[in-house]
N, C-alpha and C positions, 0 to 999 in steps of 0.2 A: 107330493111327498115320495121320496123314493130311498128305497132300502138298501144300505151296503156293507161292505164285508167289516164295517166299525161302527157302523150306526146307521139314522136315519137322516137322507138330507130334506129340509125342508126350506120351500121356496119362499121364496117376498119378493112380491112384483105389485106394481098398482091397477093391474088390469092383466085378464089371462084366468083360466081356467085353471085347478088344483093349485092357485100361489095363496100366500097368506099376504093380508092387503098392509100389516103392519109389523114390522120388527116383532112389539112387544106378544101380538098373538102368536109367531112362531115361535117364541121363547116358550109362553106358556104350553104350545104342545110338545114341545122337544122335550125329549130323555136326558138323562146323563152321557156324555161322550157323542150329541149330535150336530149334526152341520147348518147351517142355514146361511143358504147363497141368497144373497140379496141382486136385485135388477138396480141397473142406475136411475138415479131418481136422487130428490130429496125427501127425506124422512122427519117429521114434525114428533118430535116424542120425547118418554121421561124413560129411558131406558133401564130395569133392574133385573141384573145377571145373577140369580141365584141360585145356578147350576153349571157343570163344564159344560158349553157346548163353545162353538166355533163360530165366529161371524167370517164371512166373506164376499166378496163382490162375484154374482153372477159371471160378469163378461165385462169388458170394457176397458179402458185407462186404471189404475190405480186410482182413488177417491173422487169414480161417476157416482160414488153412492156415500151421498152426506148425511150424517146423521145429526138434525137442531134441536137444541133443546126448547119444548113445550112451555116450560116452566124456570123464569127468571133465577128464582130462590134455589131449584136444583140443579145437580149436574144430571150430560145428559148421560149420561153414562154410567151408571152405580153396578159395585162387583163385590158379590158377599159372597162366593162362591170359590173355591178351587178348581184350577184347570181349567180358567175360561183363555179364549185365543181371539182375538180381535187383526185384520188383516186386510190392507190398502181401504180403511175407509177414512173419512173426514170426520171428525167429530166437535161439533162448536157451539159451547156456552153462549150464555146469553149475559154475564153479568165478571168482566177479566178477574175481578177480585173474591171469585168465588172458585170452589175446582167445578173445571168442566168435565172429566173423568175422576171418578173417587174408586177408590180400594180398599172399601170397609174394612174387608177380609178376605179370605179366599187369599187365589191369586191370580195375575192377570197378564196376557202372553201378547204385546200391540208388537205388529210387525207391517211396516210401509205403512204407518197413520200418520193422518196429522190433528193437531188437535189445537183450539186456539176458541178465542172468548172466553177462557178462565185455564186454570193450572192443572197439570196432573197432581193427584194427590193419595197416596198410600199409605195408611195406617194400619197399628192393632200389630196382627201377626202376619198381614199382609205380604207374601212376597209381588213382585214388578221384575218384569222384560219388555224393554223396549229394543227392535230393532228399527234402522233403518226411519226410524221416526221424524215427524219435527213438529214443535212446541211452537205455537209464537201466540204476541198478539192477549200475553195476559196481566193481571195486575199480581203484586206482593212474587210472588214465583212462576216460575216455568213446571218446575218437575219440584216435589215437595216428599220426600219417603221419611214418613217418621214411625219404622217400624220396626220389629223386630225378627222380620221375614228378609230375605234375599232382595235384592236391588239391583238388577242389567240393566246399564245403558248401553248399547253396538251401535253408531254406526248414526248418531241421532243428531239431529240439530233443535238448540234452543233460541230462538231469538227472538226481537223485538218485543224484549219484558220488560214492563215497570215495575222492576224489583228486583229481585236474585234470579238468575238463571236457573242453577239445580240446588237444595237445599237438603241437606243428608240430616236427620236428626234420632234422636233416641238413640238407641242400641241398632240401627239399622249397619247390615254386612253388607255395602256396596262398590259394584265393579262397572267401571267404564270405560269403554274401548274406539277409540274414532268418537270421541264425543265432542261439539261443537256448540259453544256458546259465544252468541256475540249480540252485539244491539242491546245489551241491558242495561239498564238505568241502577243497580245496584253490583254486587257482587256476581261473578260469574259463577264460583261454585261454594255454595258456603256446608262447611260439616263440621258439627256440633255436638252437646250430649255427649256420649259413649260411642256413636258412629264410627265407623271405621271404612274406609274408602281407596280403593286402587284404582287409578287411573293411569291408563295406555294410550299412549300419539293421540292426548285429544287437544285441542286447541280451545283458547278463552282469547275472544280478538273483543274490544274497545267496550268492555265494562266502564260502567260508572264510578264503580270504587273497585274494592281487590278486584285481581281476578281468582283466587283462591283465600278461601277466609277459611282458618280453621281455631275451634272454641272448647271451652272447657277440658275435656280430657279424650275428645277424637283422637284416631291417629289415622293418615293418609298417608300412602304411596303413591308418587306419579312418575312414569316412569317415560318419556321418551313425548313430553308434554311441552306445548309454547304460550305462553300469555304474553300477548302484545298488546300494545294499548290501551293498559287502563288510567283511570281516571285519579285512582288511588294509589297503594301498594300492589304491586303482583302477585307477590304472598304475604299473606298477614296471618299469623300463629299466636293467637291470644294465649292460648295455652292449648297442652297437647299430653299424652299418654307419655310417661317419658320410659324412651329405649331403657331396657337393661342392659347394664353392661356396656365397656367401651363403645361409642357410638363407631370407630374407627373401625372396630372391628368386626361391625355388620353391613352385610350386604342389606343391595339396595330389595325391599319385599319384604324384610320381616316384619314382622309386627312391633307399635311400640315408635311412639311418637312422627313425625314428619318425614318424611324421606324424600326427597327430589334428586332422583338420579336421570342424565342425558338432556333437562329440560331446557329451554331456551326465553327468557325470561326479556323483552326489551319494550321501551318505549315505555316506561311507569310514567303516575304523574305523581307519585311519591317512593318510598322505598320497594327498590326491588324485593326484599326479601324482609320482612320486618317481625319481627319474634319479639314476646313480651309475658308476662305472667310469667307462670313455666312450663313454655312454651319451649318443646326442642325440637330439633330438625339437623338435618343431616344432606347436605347435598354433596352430590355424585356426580364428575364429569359436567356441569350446567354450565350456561353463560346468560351473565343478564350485562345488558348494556343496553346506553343511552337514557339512562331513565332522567327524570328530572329531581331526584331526590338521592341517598345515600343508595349506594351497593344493596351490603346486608347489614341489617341494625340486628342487634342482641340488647333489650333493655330487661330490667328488674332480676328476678332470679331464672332467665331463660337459659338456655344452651343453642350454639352452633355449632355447624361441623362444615367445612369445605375441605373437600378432595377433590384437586385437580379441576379447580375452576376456571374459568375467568367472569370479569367484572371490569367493564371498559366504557368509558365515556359518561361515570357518571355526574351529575349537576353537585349532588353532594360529595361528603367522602363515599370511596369503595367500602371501607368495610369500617361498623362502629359496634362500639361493643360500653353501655352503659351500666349503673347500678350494681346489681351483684352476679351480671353476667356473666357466663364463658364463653369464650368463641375461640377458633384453632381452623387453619388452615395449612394445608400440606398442598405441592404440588400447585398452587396458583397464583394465578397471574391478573395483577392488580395494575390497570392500565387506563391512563388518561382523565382523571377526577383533576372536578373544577376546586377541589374543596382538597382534604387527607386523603392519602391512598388507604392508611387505617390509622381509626380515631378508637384509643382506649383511654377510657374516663370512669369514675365511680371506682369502687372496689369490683370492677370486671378484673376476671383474670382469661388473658389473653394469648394464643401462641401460636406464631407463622414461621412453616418447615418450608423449605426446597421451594421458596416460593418466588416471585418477583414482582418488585412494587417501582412503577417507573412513572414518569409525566403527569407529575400532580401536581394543581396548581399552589397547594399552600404544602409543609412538612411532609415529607412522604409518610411517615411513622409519628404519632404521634401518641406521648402516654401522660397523660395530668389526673391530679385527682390522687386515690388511693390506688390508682389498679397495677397490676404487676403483667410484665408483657415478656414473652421470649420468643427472641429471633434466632432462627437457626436457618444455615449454608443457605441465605436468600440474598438477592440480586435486587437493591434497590437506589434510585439516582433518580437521575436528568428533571431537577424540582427548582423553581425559584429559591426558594426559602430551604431548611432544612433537610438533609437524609433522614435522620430520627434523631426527636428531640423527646426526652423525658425532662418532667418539670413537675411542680409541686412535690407529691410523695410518693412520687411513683415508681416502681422497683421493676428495673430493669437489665434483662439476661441477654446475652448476645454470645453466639457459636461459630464461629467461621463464615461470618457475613461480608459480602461487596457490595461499596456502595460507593458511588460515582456522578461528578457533574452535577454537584449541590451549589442554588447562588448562595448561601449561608456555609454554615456546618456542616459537615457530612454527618458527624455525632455531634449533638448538644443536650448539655445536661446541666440544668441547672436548679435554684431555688434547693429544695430538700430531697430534692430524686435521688435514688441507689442505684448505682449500676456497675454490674459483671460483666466485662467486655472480654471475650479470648479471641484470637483469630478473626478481628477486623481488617478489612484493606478498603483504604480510603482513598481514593484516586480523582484529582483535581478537584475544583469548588475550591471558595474563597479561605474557609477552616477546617483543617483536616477533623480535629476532636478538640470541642471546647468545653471542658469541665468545670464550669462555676457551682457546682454544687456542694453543700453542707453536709448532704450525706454520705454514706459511703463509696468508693467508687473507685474499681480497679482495674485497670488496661492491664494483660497478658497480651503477647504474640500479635500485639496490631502492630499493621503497615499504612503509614499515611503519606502518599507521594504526590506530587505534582500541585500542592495546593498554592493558592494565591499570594495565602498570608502566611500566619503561622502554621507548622503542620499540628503540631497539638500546645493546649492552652491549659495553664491550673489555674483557675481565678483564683479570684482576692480572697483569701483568707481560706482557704479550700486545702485538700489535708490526702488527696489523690494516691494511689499507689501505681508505677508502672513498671510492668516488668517484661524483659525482650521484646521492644517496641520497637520499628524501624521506621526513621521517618527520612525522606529525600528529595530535595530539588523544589523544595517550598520558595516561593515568590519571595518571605520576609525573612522570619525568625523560624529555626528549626524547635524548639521548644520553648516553649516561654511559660515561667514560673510566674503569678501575679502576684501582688503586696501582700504580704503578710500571710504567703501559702507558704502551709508546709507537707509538699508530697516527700513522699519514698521514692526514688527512681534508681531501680536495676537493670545491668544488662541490657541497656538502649544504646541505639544508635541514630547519628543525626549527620546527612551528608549531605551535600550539593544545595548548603542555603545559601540562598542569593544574598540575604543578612547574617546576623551572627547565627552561631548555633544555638546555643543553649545559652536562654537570657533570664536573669533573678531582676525580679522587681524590689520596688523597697521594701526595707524589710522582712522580706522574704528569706527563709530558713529551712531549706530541703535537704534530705538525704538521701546521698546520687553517691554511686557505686556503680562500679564493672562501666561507666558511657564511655563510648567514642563518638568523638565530634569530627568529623574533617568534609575539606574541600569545602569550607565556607567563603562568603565572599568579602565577610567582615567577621569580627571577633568570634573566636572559638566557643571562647565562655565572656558572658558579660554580667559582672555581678552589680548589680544596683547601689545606691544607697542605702548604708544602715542596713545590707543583707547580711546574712551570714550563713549557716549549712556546714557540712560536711561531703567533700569530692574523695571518694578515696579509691584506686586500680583505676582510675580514667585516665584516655586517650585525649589528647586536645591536638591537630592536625592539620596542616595545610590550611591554613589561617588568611585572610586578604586574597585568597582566590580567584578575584576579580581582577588581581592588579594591580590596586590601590594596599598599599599597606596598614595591616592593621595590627595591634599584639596579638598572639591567641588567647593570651588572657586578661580582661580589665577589671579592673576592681575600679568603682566607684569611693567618694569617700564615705568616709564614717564604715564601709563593710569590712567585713572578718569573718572571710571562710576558711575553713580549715582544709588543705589540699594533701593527702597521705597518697603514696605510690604513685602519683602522676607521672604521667609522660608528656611531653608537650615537645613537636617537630613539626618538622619541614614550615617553618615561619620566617618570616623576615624579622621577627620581636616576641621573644614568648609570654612575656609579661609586663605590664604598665599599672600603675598605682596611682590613683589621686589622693591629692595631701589629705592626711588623715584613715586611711585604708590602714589594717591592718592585719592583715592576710598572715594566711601560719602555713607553711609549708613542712611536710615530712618527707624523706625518703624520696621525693619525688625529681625528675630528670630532664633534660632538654637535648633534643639530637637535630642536627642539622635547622640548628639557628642562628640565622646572619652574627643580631646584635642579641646574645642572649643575655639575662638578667637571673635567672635559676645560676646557684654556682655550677660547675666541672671539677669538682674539689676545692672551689674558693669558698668556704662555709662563712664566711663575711656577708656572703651576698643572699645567704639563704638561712633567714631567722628561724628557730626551733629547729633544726632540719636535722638531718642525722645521714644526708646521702652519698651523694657519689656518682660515676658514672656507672649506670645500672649493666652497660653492656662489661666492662669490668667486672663488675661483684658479679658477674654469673658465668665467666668462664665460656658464654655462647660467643658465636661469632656470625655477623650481618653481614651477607650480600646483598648490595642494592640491585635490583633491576633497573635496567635504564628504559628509562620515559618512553623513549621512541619508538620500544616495540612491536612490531607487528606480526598479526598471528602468521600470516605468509612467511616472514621471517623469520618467526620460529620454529615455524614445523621445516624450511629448506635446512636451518643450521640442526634442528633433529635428525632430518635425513642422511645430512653429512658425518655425522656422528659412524666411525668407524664400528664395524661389528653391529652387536647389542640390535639383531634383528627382531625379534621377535618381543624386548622390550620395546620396538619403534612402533611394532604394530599394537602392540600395548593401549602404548600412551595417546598413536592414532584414533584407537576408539575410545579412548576415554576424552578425548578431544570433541571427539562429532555426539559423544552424549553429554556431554557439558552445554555444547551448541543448542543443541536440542530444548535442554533444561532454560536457558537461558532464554531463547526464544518465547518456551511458556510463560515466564516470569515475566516479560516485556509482554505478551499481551494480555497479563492478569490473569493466567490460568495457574492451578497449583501444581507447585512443584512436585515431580516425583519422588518416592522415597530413594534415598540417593548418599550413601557413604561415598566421601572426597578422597579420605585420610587412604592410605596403604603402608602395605609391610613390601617393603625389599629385602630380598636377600640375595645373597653371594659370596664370593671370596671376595678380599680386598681389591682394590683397582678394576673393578668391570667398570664403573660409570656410575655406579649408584647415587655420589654426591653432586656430579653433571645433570643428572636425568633429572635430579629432585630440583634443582636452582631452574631445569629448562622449566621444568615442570608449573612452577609459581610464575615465571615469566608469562605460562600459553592460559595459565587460567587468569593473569589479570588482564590480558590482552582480548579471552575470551569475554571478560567483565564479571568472571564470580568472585575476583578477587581483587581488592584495592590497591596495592602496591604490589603482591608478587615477589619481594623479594624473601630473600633465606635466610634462617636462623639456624646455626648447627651450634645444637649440644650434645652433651653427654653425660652421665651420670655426674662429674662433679657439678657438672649448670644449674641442675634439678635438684640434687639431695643436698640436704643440710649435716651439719656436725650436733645438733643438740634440738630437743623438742621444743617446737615453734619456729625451726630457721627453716623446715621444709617445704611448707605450704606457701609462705611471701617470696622464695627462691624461687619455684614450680612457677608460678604468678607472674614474676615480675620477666622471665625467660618467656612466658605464650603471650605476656603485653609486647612485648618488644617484636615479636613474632605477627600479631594480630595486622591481616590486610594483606599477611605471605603464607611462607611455608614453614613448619617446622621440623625439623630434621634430626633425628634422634638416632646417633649410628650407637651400635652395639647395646641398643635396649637393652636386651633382655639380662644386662647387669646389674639393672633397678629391683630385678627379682634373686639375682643369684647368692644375697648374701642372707645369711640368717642370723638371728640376735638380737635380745631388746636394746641395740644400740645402730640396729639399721634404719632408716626410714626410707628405703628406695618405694614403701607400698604407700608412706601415703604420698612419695612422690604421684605415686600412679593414681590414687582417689581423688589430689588435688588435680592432676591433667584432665581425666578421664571428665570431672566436672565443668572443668572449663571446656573442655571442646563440644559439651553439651551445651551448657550458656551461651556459646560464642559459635555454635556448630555454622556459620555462614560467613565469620571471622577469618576463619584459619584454619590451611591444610598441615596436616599431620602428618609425619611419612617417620616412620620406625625400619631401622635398617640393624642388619645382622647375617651372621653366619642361617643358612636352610633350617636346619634342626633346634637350635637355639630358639629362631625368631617362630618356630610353630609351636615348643615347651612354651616360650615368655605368652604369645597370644591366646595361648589354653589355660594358661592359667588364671584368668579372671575374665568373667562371664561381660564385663565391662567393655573390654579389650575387644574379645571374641565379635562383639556385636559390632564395633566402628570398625576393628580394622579386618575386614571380610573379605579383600583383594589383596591379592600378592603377584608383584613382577616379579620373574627369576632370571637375574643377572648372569647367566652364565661364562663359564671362562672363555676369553679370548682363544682363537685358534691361530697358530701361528703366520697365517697370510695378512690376520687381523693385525696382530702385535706389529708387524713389520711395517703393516700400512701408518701403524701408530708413532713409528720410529721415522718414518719419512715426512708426517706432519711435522713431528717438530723440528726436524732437522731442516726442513722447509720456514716454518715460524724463524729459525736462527739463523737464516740462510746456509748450509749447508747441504749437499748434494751425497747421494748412495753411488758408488757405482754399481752396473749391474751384477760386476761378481761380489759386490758386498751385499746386495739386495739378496744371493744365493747362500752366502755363507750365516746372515740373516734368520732364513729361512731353515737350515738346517740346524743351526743355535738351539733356536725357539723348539724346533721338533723333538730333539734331545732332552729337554726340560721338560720334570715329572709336574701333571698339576693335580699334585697333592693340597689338601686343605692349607690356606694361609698361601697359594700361590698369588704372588704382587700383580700377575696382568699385565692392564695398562701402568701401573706403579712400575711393573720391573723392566717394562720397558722405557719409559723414560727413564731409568737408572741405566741401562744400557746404554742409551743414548749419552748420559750425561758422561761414563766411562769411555765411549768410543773418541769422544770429541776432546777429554784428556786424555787420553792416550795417540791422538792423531796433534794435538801440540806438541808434547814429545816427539813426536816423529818429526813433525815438521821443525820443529827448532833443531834439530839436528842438519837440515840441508843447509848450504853454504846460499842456495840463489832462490829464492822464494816470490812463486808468483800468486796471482792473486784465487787462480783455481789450485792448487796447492791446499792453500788455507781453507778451501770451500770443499775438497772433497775427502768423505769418507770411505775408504778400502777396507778390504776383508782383515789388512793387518793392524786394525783398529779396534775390533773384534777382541774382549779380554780373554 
């Protein structure tokens, strides 16, 4: 026995002068706060600690000094004390399914023990610290704390248990740090009760069932944790404490339900992640993959949460969500399931942000049942079967989703499902968007390109709404209406179908407004048998595209659509009828068709009708762009362009940001925010109406725009003489426009006049909407005097926001004017000499350039005066040669 500065140490050896021959007889003389070094040996005994003192090994290895239990029935270890400390010994029951250390009470401090032939076991108000330990070798549990005292695991291993590894129950507060369970025959960590548990970088490898089991109303943190291998679920959440408050919006540590943040979950032999009761959980940054069962399941009334996951290669779907569950995932990435990337079923209500759902082997998305699902700006495709299909009565939201490389549907929705689709883009796969559903269901702002078949579908009998839909370069049909559907379709567009555009099945009865069809390979429009509808402001365009001629528009018999303000060009045939068709046309026109059947003022040929030639009634005037242009081609003849420097450099970068734009667009990225439209201003003759025609040339060559060519009006094109002629005049001058440019010199005199007898404003409310509906249609270009054209664009907030660019045309300088006077005198063959080139030049310099100076106007008027006035000259000589006739002198000059 020896005394020091904190107690007394008292010895245990089996032989030796001053040692105690047994554990329990040094217990019995020890104090409070003393030591007893034990000699290596084995120890035969019933040990009960009911006092702090301290065990430790004399000298030797870490557990030369074993302690066995004497007694089958008990552990050998019993601690009813506070402050006891246990240290590198071995400690070993005699019966697995009993504890071989107990923790009546007190508390008890095991650091480098091992402990084996039955469980740690901790009750009452017991606190436990285990460091550095290992458990094996027991039956029912490894480590057992059902207390309402403190719980440390540091640093421990549990293994080879026929049962659970560690078992957290009652009210017990426990923390475990490097803790290591494997080799169990049941769950690796089960926590139950009211328990509450943090776990730090521990590991669970080849459990028999979970490897984390949590019950009743526990709640655990595991923070930077991996279960491999189990035999079960990886996490199983019967039920759990639930978070307050948005889960989204707590970090990973607080209290209050399940949290797994960094953890690494692979190899399940059923669900990675699997939540039930109400059971919630919240995972942070994890990955589970390969398991042989679903991702994360949500059943009954549980909750889920992933942020920023993934979930890759599972057997089942990645993510399911049943019953009256919630599940939401932002930020993850759902990759390689044999089954759904996610399956919502039941009245689960479900929502996946910024995520990405790729190489599933059955629907990537999939919603049946009651449950309601939204998709927002996620990234999903490359699946046999389906993008996302909702079906029975499943109610379905969609935000600015891409989805690519479906062997089905890219969308399907059918049976009684609802569905909110905005800002979809559907990019190859056999069906762009197949709507056979009864219930609700409205396409905004999708894009469906490159599909096999059709790009979007309205089944039979189905009642669909679509509005600014763009569909392109479909294998079949660009939209197809099914028998006896009647959608609403607005503001679509349908181009480069290999088959018709826009096809009505029988009986079929839609109402289609603002479409354009073109650059089809067969029929524009193909209306069915017995269909009927109403077309009214549609485009119908470039018809037989392929070659083969077709009309752009057929009527089947027995149908009777109603066609108001149509346009129908560039076809070989605008229309064809089978016997019995009774088609009603109004107001509507045909331009640039071989054999046209629409009158041109023959009203014989066009029943009900009331039209005309639309480019007539609006006083606009069209310049074609020719085919053959090329952007090289356009920017050398811009270059050439006399003067109008700093308009060249202008229009140069709005060229290479068009390019730019363009590029994104072709490989699926979103477009930037990007006004087309501008305001020119200047005096007359700078180039403003050249610049604007070059202008639609370089942007259809660039590809944002489909034909490129010009529409110039002006106040009488746009406004009407009495209420109701403004809006269909405004209309029928931006159809005719629509795939070019519009041109609108001297604006700002749709504002200048005042009186309930003007309508120049709603001229401008009617515009202003249309180059929103149509903002990918058609460039706008508003031209005017400087001051004018900044009063007209400030005065409506409308204006202000599209037309937000302005070139300034400035006036010609007289080296310019001269250079201008010797193209055309070049164009007419006519020749300067150089002292006319001088007198020219001194002309031009003399001339004030006051407001309303003509420019290039006054100078082709110059030219046009030189060239009469040098016929007079020359009809006066008697012998006239052929340069004579060709050249102009200074005395030509008026």
């Amino acid at each position: 026995m020896t005394a020091t500065g904190t107690g007394t140490v008292h010895r245990v050896a089996p032989k030796g002068r001053g040692a105690h021959r047994s554990i329990t007889s040094a217990v019995r003389a020890a104090a409070e706060g003393d030591e007893i070094r034990i000699a290596p040996g084995d120890y035969v005994e019933v040990l009960v600690l009911d006092r702090a003192v301290s065990l430790l090994p004399e000298e030797g290895p870490d557990h030369a000094v074993r302690l066995l239990a004497a007694d089958p029935a008990r552990p050998v270890l019993e601690i009813t004390a506070p402050g006891v400390r246990v240290d590198g010994i071995a400690l070993t029951g005699q019966d697995p399914a009993l504890p071989a250390v107990l923790v009546a009470a007190g508390g008890l401090e095991l650091d480098g023990c091992e402990i084996s032939g039955g469980r740690l076991e901790a009750g009452g108000d017991a606190s436990l610290t285990l460091r550095g330990c290992r458990i094996f070798r027991a039956a029912l549990a490894g480590v057992h704390a059902n207390t309402t005292g403190p719980t440390e695991l540091i640093d421990t291993v549990v293994e080879d248990i026929d049962g659970t590894g560690v078992v957290l129950g009652s009210a017990t507060a426990a923390e475990a740090t490097g803790l290591t369970v494997r080799q169990v025959t049941g769950s690796g960590v089960r926590v139950r009760g009211r328990a509450g548990a943090v776990l730090r970088d521990c590991r669970i490898t080849a459990p028999g069932r979970s490897g984390l089991l949590v019950e009743d109303d526990a709640t655990v943190t595991a923070l930077e944790c991996q279960v491999e291998e189990t035999g079960g679920e990886g996490v199983r959440v019967l039920g759990s404490s639930p978070r307050p408050g948005e889960a989204l919006e707590r970090p990973a540590g607080t209290e209050g339900g399940v949290v797994l943040a960094d953890c690494r979950i692979q190899g399940t032999g059923a669900d990675g992640v699997a939540v039930s009761g109400a059971g919630d959980v919240l995972l942070l940054n994890c990955r589970l993959r390969d398991g042989s069962g679903p991702g994360v399941t949500a059943d009954d009334d549980s909750r889920a949460v992933l942020v920023d996951c993934q979930v890759d290669r599972p057997h089942g779907s990645c993510l399911v969500a049943r019953g009256n569950a919630r599940l939401s995932a932002a930020g993850t990435s759902v990759h390689g399931s044999r089954a759904n990337g996610l399956l919502a079923g039941g009245r689960s209500q479900v929502s996946l942000a910024s995520s990405d759902v790729q190489d599933c082997g059955f629907s990537a998305v999939h919603a049946c049942d009651d449950s309601r699902l939204s998709l927002t700006a996620c990234r999903i495709g490359s699946t046999p079967e389906h993008g996302v299909r909702a079906t029975d009565r499943a109610e379905l939201t969609v935000e600015g989703v891409r989805i690519s490389d479906c062997g089905l549907s890219g969308l399907q929705i059918d049976a009684a499902a609802g569905a909110r689709v905005r800002g979809l883009s559907v990019l190859r796969g056999r069906t762009g968007i197949n709507a056979e559903s009864t219930g609700t269901v409205v396409l905004e702002e999708c894009d469906v390109t490159e599909a096999e078949r059709a790009g979007i579908t309205c089944g039979t009998g189905t009642s669909a709404v679509l509005r600014d839909c763009r569909i392109s370069g479909t294998g079949t049909a660009g939209l197809v209406i099914g028998e006896r559907a009647t959608p609403n379709i607005e503001d679509c567009t349908v181009r480069d179908a290999t088959g018709s555009g826009l096809v009505l099945g029988p009986s079929a009865e839609p109402r289609v407004r603002a479409v354009t069809v073109a650059r089809t390979g067969k029929n524009s429009l193909f209306v069915g048998e017995k269909a009927r509808g109403t077309f009214e402001e549609c485009v119908f365009a470039g018809a037989g595209n392929d070659g083969e001629a077709f009309p752009a528009v057929h009527m089947a018999a027995g149908s009777a659509p109603v066609l108001r303000g149509c346009v129908v060009r560039d076809a070989e045939e605008d229309v064809a009828a089978e016997k019995g068709a009774r088609p009603v046309f109004d107001d509507c026109v045909s331009r640039n068709v071989t054999h046209p059947a629409l009158p041109t003022g023959r009203a014989e040929a066009l029943p009900s009708t009331a039209g005309g030639d639309t480019a007539a009634a609006t006083s606009a005037r069209e310049t074609d762009a020719p085919a053959e242009d090329t952007l090289e081609d356009l920017l050398a003849e811009l270059d050439g362009l006399a003067g109008l420097e700093r308009v060249k450099n202008d229009v140069s970068s709005l060229v290479k940001l068009m390019q730019t734009v363009r590029r994104r667009e072709d490989m699926g990225l979103a477009a930037p925010p990007l006004s087309r439209h501008l305001v020119f201003t200047g005096n007359p003759g700078t180039g403003k109406t050249t610049i604007a025609r070059l202008y639609g040339r370089i942007l259809a060559a660039v590809g944002l725009l489909d034909r490129g060519h010009l529409v110039e009006a002006d106040r009488s094109a746009l406004v009407g003489e009495y209420v109701g002629h403004t809006g269909p005049k405004t209309t029928r001058v931006f159809e005719q426009a629509r795939g070019g440019v519009l041109f609108i010199d001297e604006a700002y005199s749709l504002t200048q006049y005042a009186g309930t007898n003007d309508f120049g404003q709603e001229a401008i409310a009617t515009l202003l909407k249309l180059m929103e509906d149509h903002r990918d249609d058609v460039v706008v270009i508003v031209a005017g005097y400087p001051r004018e054209m900044e009063v007209f664009v400030r005065s409506n907030p409308g204006l202000a926001s599209r037309f937000n660019r302005t070139l300034l045309f400035e006036d010609y300088g007289s080296a310019e004017l001269v250079s201008i006077v010797e193209h055309q005198a070049a164009q007419h063959q006519y020749e300067l000499t150089p002292t006319a080139r001088e007198a020219l030049t001194a002309h031009f310099d003399t001339l004030p350039r006051e407001r309303g100076f003509g420019n290039g106007r006054a100078a082709r008027q110059l030219f046009q005066a030189m060239t009469e006035r040098q016929a007079y000259r020359v009809a006066e000589l008697s012998d006239v040669s052929e340069s004579d006739l060709m050249t102009l002198t200074p005395d030509d000059l008026p």
